[in-house]
C-alpha positions as CSV (number, residue, x, y, z in Angstrom):
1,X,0.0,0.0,0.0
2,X,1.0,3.4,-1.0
3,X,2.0,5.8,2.0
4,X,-0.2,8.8,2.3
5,X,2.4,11.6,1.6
6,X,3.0,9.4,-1.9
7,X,-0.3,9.5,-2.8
8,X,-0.4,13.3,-2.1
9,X,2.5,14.2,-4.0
10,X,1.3,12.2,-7.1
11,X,-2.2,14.2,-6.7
12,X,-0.8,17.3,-6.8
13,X,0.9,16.8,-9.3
14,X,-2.0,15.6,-11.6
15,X,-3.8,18.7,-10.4
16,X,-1.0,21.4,-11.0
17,X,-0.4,19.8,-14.4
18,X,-4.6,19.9,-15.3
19,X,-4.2,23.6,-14.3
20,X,-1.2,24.2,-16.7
21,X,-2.8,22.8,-19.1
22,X,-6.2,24.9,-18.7
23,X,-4.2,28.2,-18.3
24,X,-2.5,27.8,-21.6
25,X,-5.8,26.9,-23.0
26,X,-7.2,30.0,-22.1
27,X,-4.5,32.2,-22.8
28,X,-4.4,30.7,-26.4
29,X,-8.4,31.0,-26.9
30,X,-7.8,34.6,-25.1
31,X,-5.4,35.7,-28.4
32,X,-6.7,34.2,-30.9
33,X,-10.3,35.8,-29.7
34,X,-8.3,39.4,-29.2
35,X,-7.6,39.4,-33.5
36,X,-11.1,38.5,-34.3
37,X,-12.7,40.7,-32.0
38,X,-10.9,43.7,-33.3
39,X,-13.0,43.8,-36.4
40,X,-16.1,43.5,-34.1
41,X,-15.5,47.1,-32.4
42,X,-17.4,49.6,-33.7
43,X,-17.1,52.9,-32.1
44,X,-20.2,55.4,-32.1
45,X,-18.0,58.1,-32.1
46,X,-15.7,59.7,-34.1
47,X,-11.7,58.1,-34.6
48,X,-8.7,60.6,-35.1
49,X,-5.3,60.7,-35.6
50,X,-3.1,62.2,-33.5
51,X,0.8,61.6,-34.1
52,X,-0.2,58.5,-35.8
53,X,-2.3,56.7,-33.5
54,X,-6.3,56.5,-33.8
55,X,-8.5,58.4,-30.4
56,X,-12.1,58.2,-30.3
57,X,-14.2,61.3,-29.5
58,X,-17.6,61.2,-28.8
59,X,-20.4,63.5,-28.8
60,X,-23.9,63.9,-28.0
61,X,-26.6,67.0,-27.7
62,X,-27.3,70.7,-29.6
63,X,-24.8,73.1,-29.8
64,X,-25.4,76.2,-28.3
65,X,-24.2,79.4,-26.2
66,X,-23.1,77.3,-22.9
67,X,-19.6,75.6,-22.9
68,X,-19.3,72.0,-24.3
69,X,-19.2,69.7,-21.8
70,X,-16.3,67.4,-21.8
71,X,-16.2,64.4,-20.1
72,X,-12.7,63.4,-18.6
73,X,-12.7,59.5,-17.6
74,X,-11.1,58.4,-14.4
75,X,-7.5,55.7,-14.0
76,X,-8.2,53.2,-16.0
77,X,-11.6,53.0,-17.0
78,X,-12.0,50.5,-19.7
79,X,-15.4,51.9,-21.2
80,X,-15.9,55.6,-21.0
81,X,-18.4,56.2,-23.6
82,X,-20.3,53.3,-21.5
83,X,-18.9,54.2,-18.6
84,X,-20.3,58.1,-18.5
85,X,-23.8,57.2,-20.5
86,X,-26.0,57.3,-17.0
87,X,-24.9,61.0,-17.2
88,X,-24.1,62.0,-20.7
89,X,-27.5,60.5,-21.5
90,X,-29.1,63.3,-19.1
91,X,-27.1,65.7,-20.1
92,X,-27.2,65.6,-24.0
93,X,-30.9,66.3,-24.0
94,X,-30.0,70.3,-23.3
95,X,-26.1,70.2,-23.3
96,X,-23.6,69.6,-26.1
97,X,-21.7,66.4,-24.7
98,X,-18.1,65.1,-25.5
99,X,-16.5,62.1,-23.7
100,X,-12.5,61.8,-25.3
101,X,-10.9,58.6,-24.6
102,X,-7.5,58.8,-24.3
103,X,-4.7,56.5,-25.4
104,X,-5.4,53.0,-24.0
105,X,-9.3,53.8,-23.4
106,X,-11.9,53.0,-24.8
107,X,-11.7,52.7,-28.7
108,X,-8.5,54.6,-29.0
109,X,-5.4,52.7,-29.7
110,X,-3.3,51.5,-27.1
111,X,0.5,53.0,-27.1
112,X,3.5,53.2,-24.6
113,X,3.3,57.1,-24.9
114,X,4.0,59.3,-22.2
115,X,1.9,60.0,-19.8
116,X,2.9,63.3,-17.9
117,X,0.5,66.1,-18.0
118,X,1.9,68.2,-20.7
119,X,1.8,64.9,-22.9
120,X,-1.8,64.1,-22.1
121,X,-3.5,67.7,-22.6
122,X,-2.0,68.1,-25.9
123,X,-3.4,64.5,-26.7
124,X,-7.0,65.9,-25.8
125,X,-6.6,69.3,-27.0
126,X,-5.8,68.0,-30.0
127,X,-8.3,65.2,-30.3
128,X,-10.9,67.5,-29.7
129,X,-10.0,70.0,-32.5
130,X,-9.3,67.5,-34.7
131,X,-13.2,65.8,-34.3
132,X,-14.5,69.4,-35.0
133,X,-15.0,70.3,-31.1
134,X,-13.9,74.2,-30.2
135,X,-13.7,75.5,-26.7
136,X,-14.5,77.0,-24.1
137,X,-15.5,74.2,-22.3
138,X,-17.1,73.0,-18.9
139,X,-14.4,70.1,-18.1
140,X,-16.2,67.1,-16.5
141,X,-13.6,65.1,-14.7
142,X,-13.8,61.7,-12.8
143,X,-11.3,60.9,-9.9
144,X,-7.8,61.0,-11.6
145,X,-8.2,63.5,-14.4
146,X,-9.1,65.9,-12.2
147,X,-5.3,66.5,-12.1
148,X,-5.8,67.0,-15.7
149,X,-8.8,69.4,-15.7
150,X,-6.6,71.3,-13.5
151,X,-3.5,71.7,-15.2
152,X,-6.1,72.0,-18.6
153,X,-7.4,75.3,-16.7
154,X,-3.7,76.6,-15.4
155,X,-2.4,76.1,-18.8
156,X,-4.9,77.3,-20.9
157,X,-7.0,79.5,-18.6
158,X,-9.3,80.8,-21.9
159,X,-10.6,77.5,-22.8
160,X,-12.0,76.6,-19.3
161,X,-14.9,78.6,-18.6
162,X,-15.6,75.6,-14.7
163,X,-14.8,72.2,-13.5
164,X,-17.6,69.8,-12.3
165,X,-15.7,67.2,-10.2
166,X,-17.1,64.0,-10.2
167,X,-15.0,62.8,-6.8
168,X,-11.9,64.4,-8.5
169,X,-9.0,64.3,-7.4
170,X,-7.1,67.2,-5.9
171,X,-3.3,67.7,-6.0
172,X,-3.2,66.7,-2.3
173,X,-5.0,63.2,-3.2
174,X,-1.9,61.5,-3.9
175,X,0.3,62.7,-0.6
176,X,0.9,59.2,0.4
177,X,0.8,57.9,-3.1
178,X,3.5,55.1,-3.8
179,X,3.5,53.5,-7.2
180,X,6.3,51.6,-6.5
181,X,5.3,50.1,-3.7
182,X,6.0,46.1,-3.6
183,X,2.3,45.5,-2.6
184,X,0.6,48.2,-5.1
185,X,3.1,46.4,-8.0
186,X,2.3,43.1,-6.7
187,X,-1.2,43.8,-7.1
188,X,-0.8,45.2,-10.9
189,X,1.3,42.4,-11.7
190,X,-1.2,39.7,-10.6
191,X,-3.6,41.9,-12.6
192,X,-1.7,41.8,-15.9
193,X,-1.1,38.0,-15.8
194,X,-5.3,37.8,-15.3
195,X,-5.4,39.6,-18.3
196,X,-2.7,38.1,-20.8
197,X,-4.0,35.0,-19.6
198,X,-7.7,35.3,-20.6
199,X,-9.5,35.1,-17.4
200,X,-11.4,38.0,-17.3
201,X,-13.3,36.8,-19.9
202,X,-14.8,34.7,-17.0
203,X,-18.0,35.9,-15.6
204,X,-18.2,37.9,-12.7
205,X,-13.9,38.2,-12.7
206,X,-14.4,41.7,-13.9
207,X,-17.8,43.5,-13.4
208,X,-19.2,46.0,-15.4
209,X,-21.6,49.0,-15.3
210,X,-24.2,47.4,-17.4
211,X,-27.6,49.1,-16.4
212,X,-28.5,51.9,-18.6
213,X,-26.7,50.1,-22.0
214,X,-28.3,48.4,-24.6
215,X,-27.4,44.8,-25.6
216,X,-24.8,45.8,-28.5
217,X,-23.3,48.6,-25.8
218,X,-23.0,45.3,-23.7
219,X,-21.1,43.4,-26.0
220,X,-18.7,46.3,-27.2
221,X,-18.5,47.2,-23.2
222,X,-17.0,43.2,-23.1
223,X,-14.9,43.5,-26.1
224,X,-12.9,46.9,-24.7
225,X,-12.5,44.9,-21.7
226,X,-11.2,41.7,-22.9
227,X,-8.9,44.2,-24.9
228,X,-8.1,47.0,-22.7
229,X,-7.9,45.9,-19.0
230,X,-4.8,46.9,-17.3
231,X,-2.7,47.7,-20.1
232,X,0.8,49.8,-20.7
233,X,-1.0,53.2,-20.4
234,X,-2.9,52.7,-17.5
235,X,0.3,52.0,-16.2
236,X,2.2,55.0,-17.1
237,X,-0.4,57.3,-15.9
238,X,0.5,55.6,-12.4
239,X,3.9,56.3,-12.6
240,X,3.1,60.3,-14.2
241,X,0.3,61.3,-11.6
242,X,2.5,61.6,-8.5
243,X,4.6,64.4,-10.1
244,X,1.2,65.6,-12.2
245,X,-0.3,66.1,-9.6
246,X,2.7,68.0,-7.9
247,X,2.9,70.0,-11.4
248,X,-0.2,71.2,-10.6
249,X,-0.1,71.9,-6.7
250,X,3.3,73.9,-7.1
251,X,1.0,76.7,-9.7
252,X,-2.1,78.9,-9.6
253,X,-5.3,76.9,-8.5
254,X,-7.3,77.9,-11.7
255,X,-10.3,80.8,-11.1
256,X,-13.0,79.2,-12.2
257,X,-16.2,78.3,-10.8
258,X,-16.1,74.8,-9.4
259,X,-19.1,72.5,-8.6
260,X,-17.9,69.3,-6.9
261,X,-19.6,65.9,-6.0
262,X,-18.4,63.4,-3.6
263,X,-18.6,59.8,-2.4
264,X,-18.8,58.3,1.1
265,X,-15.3,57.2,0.6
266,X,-16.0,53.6,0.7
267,X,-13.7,53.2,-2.0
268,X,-10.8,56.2,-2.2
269,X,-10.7,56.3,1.6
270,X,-11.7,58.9,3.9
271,X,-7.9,60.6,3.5
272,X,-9.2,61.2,-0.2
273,X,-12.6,62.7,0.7
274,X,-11.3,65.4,3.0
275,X,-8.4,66.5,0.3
276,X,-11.6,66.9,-1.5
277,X,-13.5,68.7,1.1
278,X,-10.3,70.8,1.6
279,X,-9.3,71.9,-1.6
280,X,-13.5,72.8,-2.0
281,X,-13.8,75.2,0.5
282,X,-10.1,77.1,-0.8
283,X,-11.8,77.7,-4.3
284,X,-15.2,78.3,-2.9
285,X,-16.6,75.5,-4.4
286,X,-20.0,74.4,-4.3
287,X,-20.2,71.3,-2.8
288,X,-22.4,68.2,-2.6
289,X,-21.6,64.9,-0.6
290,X,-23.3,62.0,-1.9
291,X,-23.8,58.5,0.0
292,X,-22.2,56.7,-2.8
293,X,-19.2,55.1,-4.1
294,X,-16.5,56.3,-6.4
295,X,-18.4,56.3,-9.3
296,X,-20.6,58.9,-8.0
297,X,-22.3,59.7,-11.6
298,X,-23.5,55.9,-11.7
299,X,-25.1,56.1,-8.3
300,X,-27.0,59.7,-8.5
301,X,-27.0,60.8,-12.2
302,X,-30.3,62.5,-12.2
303,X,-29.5,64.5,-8.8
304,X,-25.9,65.2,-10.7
305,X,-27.4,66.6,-14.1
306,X,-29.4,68.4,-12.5
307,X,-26.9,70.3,-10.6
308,X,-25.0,70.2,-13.8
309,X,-28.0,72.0,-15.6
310,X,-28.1,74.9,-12.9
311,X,-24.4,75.6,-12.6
312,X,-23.9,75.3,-16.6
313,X,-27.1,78.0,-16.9
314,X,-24.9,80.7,-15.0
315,X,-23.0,81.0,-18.6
């Protein structure tokens, strides 16, 4: 009779070799599904080339004499077009929309392009132009870019007329910021090798804002993510927004009006809410606290575009 710790050994042995084997299953259905799926994206939007690389720029709603309102995506957000429709939706029915997705989102190409904040507002500026959009505008932006709305509004003070936050982030948000940290790399590795190996295309793995899309918005929402999820320049932005967002803390805070929205924190922290708070009640802000999580716009869009609609009527 076989000892036990034989029998053990032999077991997982069988068991690490089934899991091998299923792992480079899926990461060779994973490819070979990323170069068919290609052709099956099809962006509602408008594609344009800037320094040789496709963006997609989106709009939605009647021009008119208030500011365009452009939607600025937070860190890695696989989807914006999907991702902002709760509000966008709202707000196109009285508002001229735009929702750019910058290199690596969305249906924009993905790049190793630098990431600093002089690098990314030319990206946009130029986006925008180039997709027949014109300034001013009302800058819209979700947790991270609002280090870019920021430095947008220092740096070209004539094209930003306000800045709604949607739980923006401040220059002092990333105080205790480490990307190099060996847990928060850890984390991004492990994240990267779920990716390559094709098992977010397992349900549930990777969940998605799914409740105000229709069924094709669904299956393009899947296809960015099988596509998108935690690649190069979702990385590069985290090694950029430590000294972006210092950039932006070491100039003028931009004098515009600001309305700002934010969570309960569940998700950022509490450390992130009061830098919020804080940097509101220096510009004067107004400011509304909401009992939800990061993606505040998600949670509350009708109480948000409606607040929207009244601060964008004072221009």
């Amino acid at each position: 009779m076989k000892k036990p710790r034989k029998i053990a050994r032999k077991v997982f042995a069988i068991g690490l070799s089934l899991v091998l084997v299923a792992l480079s299953v899926s990461t060779i259905f994973n490819r070979v599904m990323l170069r068919i799926e290609v052709g099956e994206l099809s962006p509602p939007g408008t594609m344009v080339d800037v320094g040789g690389h496709q963006l997609h720029v989106f709009s939605a709603g009647p021009r008119s004499n208030v500011p365009s309102l452009v939607l600025l995506a937070g860190s890695a957000t696989i989807d914006p077009v999907y991702n902002f429709k709760p509000l966008w939706s709202l707000l196109s029915n009285q508002f001229h929309v735009v929702v750019v997705e910058e290199a690596g989102y969305g249906y924009s190409d993905i790049y190793d392009t630098p990431r600093d904040a002089a690098s990314k507002l030319a990206d946009l500026r130029q986006a925008l132009t180039l997709a027949g959009e014109s300034g001013p505008y009302i800058l819209v932006p979700h947790s991270m870019s609002g280090i870019e709305a920021l430095y947008w509004a220092q740096t070209y003070p004539d094209e930003v007329k306000g800045i709604v936050g949607l739980d923006m982030a401040v220059p002092d948000s990333y105080d205790d910021y480490n990307f190099s940290a060996f847990g928060f790399q850890a984390k991004i590795r492990l994240a990267q090798a779920a990716s390559w190996l094709g098992l977010l295309r397992i349900g549930g793995v990777y969940p998605l804002y799914t409740k105000d899309l229709s069924a094709n918005e669904i299956q393009q929402q899947k296809l960015l993510l099988h596509r998108n999820a935690f690649n190069i320049d979702y990385i590069n932005e985290g090694k950029s927004i430590k000294a972006n967002a210092a950039l932006v803390k070491a100039n003028q805070v931009p004098d515009v009006p600001y309305l700002m929205f934010t969570s309960n924190g569940e998700e950022t922290g509490q450390a992130w809410i009061a830098a919020e708070v804080q940097f509101a009640h220096s510009v004067g802000a107004e400011l509304a606290s909401l009992d939800c999580g990061h993606y505040v716009f998600q949670c509350q869009p009708d109480q948000i575009a409606a607040k929207i609609a009244a601060y964008a009527g004072r221009f």
